[in-house]
C-alpha positions in Angstrom: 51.6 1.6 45.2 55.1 0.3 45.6 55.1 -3.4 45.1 53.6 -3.7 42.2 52.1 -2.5 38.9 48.8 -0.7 38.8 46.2 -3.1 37.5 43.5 -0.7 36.2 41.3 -3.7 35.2 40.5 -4.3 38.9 39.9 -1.1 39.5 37.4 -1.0 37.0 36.0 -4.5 38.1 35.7 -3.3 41.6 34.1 -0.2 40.1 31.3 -2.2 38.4 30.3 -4.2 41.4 30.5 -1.6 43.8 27.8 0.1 41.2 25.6 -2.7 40.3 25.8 -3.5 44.4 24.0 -0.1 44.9 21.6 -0.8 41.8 20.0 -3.4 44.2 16.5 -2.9 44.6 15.0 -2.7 48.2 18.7 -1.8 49.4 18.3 1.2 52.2 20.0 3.9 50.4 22.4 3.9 52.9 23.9 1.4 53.1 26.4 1.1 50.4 29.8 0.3 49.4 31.1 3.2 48.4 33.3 4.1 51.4 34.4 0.5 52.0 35.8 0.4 48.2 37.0 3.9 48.3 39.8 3.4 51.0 41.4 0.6 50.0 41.7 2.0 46.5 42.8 4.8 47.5 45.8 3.2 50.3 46.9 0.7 46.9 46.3 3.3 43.6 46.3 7.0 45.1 44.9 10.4 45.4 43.7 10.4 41.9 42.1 6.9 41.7 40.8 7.3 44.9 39.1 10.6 44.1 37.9 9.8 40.5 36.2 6.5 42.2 34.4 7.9 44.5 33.2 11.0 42.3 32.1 9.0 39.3 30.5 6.5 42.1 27.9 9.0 42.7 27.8 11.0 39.3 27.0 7.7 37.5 24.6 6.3 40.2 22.8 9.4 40.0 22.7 9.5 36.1 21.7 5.9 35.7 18.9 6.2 37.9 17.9 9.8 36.9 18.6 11.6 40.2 21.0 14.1 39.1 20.4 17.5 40.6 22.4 19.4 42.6 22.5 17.3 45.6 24.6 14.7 43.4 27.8 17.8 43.2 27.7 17.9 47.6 27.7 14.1 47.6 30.0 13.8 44.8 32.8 16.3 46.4 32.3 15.1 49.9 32.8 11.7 48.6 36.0 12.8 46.8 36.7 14.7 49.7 36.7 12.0 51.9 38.9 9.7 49.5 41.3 11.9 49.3 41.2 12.1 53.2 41.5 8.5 53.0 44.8 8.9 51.0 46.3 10.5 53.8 44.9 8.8 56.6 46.2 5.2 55.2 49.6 6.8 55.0 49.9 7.1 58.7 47.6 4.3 59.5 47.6 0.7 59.5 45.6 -0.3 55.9 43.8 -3.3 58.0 40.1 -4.2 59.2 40.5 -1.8 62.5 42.0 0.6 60.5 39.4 0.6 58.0 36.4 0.6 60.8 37.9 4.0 62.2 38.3 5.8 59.4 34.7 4.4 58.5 33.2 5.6 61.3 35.4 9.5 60.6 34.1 9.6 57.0 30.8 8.3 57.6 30.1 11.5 60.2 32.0 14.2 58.1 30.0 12.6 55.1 26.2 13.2 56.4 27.3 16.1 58.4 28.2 17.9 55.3 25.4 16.2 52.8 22.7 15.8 55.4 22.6 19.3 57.0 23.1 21.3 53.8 20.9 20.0 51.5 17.8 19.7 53.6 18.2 22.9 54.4 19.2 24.3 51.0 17.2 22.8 48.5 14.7 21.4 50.5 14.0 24.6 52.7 13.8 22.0 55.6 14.8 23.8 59.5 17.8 23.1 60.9 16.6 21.7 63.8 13.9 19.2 61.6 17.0 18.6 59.4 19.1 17.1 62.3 16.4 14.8 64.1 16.0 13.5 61.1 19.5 12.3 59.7 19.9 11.1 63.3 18.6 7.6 62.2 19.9 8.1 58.7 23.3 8.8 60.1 23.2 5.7 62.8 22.2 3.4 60.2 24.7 4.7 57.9 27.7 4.0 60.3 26.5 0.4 61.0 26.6 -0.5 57.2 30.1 1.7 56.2 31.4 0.4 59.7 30.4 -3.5 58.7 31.5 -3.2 54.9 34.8 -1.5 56.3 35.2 -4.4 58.5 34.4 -7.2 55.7 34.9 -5.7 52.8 37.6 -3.1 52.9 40.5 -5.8 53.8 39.3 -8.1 50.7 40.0 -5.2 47.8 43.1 -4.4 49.3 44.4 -7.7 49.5 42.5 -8.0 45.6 44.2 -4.9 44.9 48.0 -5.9 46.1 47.9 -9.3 45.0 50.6 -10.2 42.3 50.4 -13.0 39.9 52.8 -16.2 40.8 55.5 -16.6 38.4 56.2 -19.5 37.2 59.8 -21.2 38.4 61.6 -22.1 35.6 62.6 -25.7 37.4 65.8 -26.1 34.6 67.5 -23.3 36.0 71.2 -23.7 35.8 73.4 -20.8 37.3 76.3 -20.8 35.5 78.1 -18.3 37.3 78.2 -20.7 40.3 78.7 -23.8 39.1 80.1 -26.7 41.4 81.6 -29.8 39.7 81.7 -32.7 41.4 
C-alpha cells in the first residue's frame, strides 16, 4: 500500500462481516465472500494480510460452527494459497471489477479443483469419477456467486480500503514566504 497508512481497523471490520455474512442461515455454502474480500485486501495491505484473512476466514468459520477436521487445513491453505496468488496477480493487473471477475473465476477453479477432488476422495473414500460429477454443480454455482461478489463487492473494499480521510483546510493560511503587498 503506497498512498496511504494501513488502517488495520477496516481490515478487521471487513473481517467481521465477511464472517457473520457466511454465518447466514439457509446461505448455499458456496456462495460466500471470502474470495471477493480476499483480493482486494490483498491488492491494498499485502501478502501477509491477504494470507492471514483468508486462513483465519476458514479456521474460525470452521471452529465457530464446529466443523473442524481436516478438510478445514486443504481449504484453509488453498484459500491462503489463492490470496497470495491474488497478491501477485493484482500487481500486474488492473485492481478493478473486470479484474476482479477474472481472477474470480481463476481462484474459484483452482479452489474446488484442489478442495473438491481431494477430500472426497481422501476422507470420504468417494471415486474419482463420483467425486467430479458431483462438484460439477458445486463448482458452477460457486463461480456464479465468487464471479458476482467479485463484480459488486470486490471494487467497494478496495475503494473502502484506499480511501483517506479529508483534511481539513486550514482557511487562515497565510504563506509568508510569498507574500505580495499591495
Amino acid at each position: 500500500m503506497n498512498t496511504n497508512e494501513k488502517n488495520y481497523f477496516k481490515v478487521a471490520l471487513v473481517f467481521v462481516l465477511c464472517m457473520v455474512a457466511r454465518l447466514l442461515p439457509f446461505r448455499a455454502p458456496n456462495i460466500e465472500p471470502i474470495l471477493a474480500t480476499t483480493m482486494p485486501l490483498g491488492k491494498v495491505y499485502g501478502r501477509f494480510i491477504g494470507f492471514f484473512f483468508a486462513l483465519f476466514s476458514i479456521l474460525l468459520y470452521d471452529v465457530l460452527t464446529g466443523t473442524l477436521g481436516l478438510q478445514t487445513f486443504f481449504t484453509a491453505g488453498a484459500y491462503g494459497i489463492i490470496a497470495l496468488w491474488s497478491v501477485s496477480y493484482f500487481e500486474k493487473h488492473e485492481a478493478n471489477k473486470w479484474g476482479y471477475v477474472r481472477f474470480a473465476i481463476f481462484g474459484t477453479l483452482f479452489f474446488d479443483a484442489v478442495t473438491g477432488l481431494s477430500v472426497g476422495p481422501i476422507f470420504f473414500h468417494q471415486s474419482l469419477i463420483n467425486t467430479f460429477v458431483g462438484q460439477v454443480p458445486f463448482t458452477a454455482l460457486h463461480l456464479v456467486g465468487n464471479v458476482t461478489l467479485a463484480f459488486l463487492l470486490s471494487p467497494t473494499i478496495y475503494y473502502f480500503m484506499i480511501k483517506k480521510k479529508k483534511k481539513k483546510k486550514n482557511l487562515l493560511h497565510i504563506n509568508t514566504l510569498n507574500h505580495k503587498i499591495i
